[in-house]
N, C-alpha and C positions, 0 to 999 in steps of 0.2 A: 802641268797636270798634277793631280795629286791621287792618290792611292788609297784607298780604303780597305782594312778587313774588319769584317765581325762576327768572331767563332760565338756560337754557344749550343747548351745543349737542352733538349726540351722535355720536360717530365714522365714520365710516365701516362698514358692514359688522354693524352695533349696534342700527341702528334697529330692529329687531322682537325684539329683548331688550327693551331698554326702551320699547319703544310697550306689550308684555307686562305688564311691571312696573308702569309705569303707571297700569295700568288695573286692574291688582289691588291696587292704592293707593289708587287715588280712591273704588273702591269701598269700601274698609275704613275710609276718614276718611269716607266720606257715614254709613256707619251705626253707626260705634265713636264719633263726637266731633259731639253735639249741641250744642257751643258753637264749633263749626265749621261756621257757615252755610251759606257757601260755600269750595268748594275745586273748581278746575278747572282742567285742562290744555287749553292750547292751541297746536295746532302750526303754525309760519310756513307761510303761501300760496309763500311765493317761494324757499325753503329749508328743504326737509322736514325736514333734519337741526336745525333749531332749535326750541328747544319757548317757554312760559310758561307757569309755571305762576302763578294766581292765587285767592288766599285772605282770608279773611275770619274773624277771631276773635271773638266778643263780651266776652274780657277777657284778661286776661295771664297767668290762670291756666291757659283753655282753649289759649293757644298753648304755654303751657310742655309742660299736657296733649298735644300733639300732637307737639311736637320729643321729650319720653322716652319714645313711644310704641315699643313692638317694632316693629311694622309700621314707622312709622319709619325706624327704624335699619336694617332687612332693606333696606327702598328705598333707604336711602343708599346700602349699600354695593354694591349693581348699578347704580345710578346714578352714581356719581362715576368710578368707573374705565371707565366704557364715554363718555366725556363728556371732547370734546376740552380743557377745562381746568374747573376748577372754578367748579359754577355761579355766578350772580351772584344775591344777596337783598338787597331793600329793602325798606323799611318804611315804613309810607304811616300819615298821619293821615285819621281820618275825616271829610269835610266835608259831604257829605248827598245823597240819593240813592239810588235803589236799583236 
């Protein structure tokens, strides 16, 4: 399994573009990409303009599967330009738990 995070934070004046987009994203990974467990957004308590987003692959094909995806790319590109700099991705080993 492999581990995803992708912090970033959203501009000013943005946030109901992308809280939009979103959520028409998370829905389209929940039922286009069954080797994509889990995928969830989560937005800061303390700074509503900051998101995370976190995912879960079962292999490195299903993540390739979900970075060439259309949906994808459509979410990149309202996402990154309404996004005070480009979000932050890390990649996490799986150590056990669920």
């Amino acid at each position: 399994m492999i581990a995803r995070t992708a912090e970033f934070v959203v501009k000013n004046g943005k946030l109901n573009v992308v809280k939009d987009a979103i959520d028409q994203f998370v829905r389209t990974v929940h039922v286009s990409e069954p080797g994509t467990p889990i995928y969830i957004s989560l937005q800061d308590e303390e700074n509503e303009f900051k998101f995370l987003h976190f995912m879960v692959f079962e292999s490195e094909g299903a993540e390739q599967k979900h970075h060439g995806a259309v949906y994808t790319q459509k979410f990149v590109e309202i996402l990154y330009p309404n996004c005070k700099k480009e979000p932050v991705h890390k990649k996490f080993k799986y150590v056990g738990g669920l």
